[in-house]
N, C-alpha and C positions, 0 to 999 in steps of 0.2 A: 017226485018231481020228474018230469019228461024228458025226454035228450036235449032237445029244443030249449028247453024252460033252464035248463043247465047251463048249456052254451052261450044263451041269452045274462044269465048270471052271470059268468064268467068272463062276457064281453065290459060288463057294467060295472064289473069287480077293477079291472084292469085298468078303462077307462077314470078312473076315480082317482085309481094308484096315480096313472099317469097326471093327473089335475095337481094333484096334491105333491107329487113332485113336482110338475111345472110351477108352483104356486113356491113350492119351497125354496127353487134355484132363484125366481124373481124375489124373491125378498133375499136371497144370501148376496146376489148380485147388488139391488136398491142397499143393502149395509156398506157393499165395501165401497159404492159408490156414494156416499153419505159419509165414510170416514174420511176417503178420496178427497173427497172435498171440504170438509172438517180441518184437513192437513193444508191443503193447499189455501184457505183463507186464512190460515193460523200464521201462514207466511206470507199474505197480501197476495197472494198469485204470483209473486216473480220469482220468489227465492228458489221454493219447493220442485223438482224437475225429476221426473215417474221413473222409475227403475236407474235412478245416478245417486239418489239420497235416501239414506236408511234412518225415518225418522223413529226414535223412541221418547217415550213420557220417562223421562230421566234429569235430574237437576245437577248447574251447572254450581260450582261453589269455589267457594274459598274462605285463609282462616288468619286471622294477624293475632299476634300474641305479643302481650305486655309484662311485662317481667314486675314483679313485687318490688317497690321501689323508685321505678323508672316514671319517665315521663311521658303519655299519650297527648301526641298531636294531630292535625289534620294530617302532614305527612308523612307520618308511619301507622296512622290510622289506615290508609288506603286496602282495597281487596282488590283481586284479577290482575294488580302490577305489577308483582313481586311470587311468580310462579316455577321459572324454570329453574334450571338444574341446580345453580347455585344459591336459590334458597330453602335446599333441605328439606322441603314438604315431601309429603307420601300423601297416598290417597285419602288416610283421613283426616289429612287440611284442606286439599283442592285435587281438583280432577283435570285442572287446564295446564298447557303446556307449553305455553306461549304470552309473556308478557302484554295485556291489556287489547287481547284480541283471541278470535278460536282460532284452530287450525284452517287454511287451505280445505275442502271447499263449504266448511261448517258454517249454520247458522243456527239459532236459537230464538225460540218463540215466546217470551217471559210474560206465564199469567200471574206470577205471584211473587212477592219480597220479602225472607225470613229473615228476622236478624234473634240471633241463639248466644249468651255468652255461659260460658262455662258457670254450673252449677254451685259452683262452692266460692263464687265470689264475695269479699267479705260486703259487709251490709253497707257499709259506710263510703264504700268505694263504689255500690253499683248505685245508690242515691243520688250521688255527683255527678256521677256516670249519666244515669237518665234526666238530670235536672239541668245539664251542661251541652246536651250534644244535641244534634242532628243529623239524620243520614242522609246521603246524596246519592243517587244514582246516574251516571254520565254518558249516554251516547254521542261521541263525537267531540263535540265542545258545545253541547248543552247539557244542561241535566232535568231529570224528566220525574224524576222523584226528589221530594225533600222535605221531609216531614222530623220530628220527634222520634228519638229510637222505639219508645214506648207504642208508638204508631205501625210499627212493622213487626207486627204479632209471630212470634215464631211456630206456634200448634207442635212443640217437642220437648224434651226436659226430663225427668225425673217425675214420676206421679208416683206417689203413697203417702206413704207417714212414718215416722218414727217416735222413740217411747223415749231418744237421747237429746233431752234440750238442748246438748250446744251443736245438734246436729242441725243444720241450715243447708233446704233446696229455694234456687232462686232459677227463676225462668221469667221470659218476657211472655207473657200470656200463658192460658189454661194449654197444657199438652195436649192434644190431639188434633187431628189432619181439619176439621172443621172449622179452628179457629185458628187456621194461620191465615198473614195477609193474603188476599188476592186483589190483584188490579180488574178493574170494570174496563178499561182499557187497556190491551196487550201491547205489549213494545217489541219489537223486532230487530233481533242483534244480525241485522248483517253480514254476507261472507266480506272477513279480510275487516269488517269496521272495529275501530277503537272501543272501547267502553271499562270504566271503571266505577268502583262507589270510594265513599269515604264519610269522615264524620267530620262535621264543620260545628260553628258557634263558639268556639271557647277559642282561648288562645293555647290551653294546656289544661293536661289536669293530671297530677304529682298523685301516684299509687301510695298506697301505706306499705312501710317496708314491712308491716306484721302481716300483711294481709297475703294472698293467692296470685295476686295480679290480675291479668284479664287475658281469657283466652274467647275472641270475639269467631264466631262465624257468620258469614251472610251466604244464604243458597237464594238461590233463583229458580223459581218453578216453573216448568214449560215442559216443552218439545224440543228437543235436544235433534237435528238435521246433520248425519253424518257423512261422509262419500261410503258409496257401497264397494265392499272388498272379498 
């Protein structure tokens, strides 16, 4: 090959490189401008504000627990209202820190509603349990969910098997990320707005003192909007 016919290569080598990176940086660019705005409709455009909030896919939750015995009502059934200091939760009943609201200048993008009760509830109690209740979900003073507990599939639980018949897993739907609830419509938790869930329909419903009690969790799946620190 000639000098020329070299130099000629090497101009066309270069030129290529360069395409292919221009090519590369516009598509890395068109992504973060596609999640950019992924984020920013996930909070209707007003919430979300560029480099003030550090949004993560992380869910907001909480956990009420019924003692073997006692008696579940609508209100001590509630989640998100009973969070701070002095009700003894850790991280893994809830992550929130403020009674029936996020912190200052938090918002929340909810595409999905799990409801989880502890695994080893006895049979007899979670029967009443799902043939008695209903869940509510509450922004403000409406509520925006309220369906059948059976209706807000949790995709988590305990999956296997065992060889000990008196051994009982009980979960509200098949465990895995594909079958938990998601809404068709997202709901938008607001900075500073109220919101709580709870179980309505019965007037009461009396535990068996043989039985485990009920250890209830409800997560919320979204986009979790933090202040940046």
């Amino acid at each position: 090959m000639s000098t020329q016919s070299q130099v000629l290569a090497a101009q066309a080598a270069q030129m290529a490189a360069g395409s292919y990176a221009g090519n590369a940086v516009a598509s890395a660019a068109n992504a973060i401008s596609q999640q950019q705005n992924f984020i920013i409709q996930s909070f209707r455009g007003q919430i979300y504000i560029s480099n003030q909030l550090d949004v993560e896919d992380t869910p907001v939750y909480d956990t009420t627990t019924t003692t073997a015995g006692s008696t579940l009502n609508t209100q001590n059934s509630q989640w998100f209202t009973n969070v701070e200091g002095a009700s003894g939760k850790t991280f893994a009943q809830t992550n929130m820190s403020q009674n029936g609201k996020l912190d200052a200048p938090e918002a929340f993008s909810v595409y999905g509603v799990r409801l989880h009760f502890s695994e080893n509830i006895l049979f007899a109690d979670l029967i009443t349990l799902l043939n008695s209740w209903a869940f509510e979900f509450w922004l403000g003073k409406k509520e925006y969910q309220r369906a059948n507990i059976r209706h807000f599939s949790s995709g988590m639980g305990i999956a296997g098997y065992t060889t000990n018949t008196a051994t009982q897993f009980l979960t509200n739907g098949f465990p895995g990320r594909g079958s938990m609830n998601m809404l068709a419509i997202k709901l938008v938790i607001a900075n500073q707005m109220s919101f709580f869930a709870q179980l309505s329909g019965s007037t009461g419903q009396v535990f068996s003192s043989s039985g485990t009690g009920l250890i209830f969790l409800c997560e919320l799946v979204g986009l979790y909007a933090r202040g940046v620190q």
